[in-house]
C-alpha positions in Angstrom: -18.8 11.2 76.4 -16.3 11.3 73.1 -12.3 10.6 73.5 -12.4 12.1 70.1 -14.8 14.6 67.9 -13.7 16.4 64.4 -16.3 18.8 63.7 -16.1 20.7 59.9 -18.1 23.5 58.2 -18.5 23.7 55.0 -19.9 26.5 52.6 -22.4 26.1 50.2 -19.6 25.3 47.0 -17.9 22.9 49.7 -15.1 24.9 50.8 -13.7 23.7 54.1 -13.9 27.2 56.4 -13.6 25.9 59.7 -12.5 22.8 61.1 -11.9 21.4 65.0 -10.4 18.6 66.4 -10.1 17.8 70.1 -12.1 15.7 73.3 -15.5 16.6 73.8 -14.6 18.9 76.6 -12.3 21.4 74.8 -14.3 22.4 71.8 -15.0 25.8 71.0 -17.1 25.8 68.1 -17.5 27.8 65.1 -17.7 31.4 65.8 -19.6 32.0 62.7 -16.7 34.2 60.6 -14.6 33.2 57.8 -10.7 34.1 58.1 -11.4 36.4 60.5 -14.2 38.0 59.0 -18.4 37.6 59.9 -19.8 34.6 57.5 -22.5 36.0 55.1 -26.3 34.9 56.4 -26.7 31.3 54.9 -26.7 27.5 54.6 -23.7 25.7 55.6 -23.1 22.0 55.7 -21.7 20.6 59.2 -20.1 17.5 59.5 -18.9 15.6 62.7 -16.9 12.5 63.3 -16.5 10.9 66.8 -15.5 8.2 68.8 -17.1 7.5 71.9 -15.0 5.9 75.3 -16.5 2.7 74.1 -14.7 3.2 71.1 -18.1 3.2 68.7 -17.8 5.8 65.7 -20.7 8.7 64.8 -20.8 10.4 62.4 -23.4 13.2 61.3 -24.1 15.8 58.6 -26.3 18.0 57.8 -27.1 21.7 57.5 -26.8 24.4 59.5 -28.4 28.3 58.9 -26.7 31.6 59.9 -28.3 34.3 60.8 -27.1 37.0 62.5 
């Protein structure tokens, strides 16, 4: 129910390594690598923005653990 969503993950110094924009339908979602390459095991900060159809922004943060 978004017309628009940015999602971005962040490593633990704050390095942007992955970042998404499109409709709530198209997302893919982070695949868990890092310029091609498997992420190491670890905290990583997510943060989305979104607007809904009524035109009401979200936005959320917050961690997110790999493990593979």
């Amino acid at each position: 129910c978004f017309e628009d969503v940015k999602m971005s993950v962040y490593d633990t110094f704050g390095s942007l390594i992955y970042i998404e924009n499109g409709k709530d339908d198209t997302l893919t979602g982070w695949d868990g690598t890092i310029d091609g390459r498997p992420a190491e095991n670890g905290n990583y900060i997510i943060v989305v923005e979104a607007t809904t159809y009524a035109g009401e922004t979200i936005k959320l943060n917050g961690p997110v653990t790999l493990i593979k």
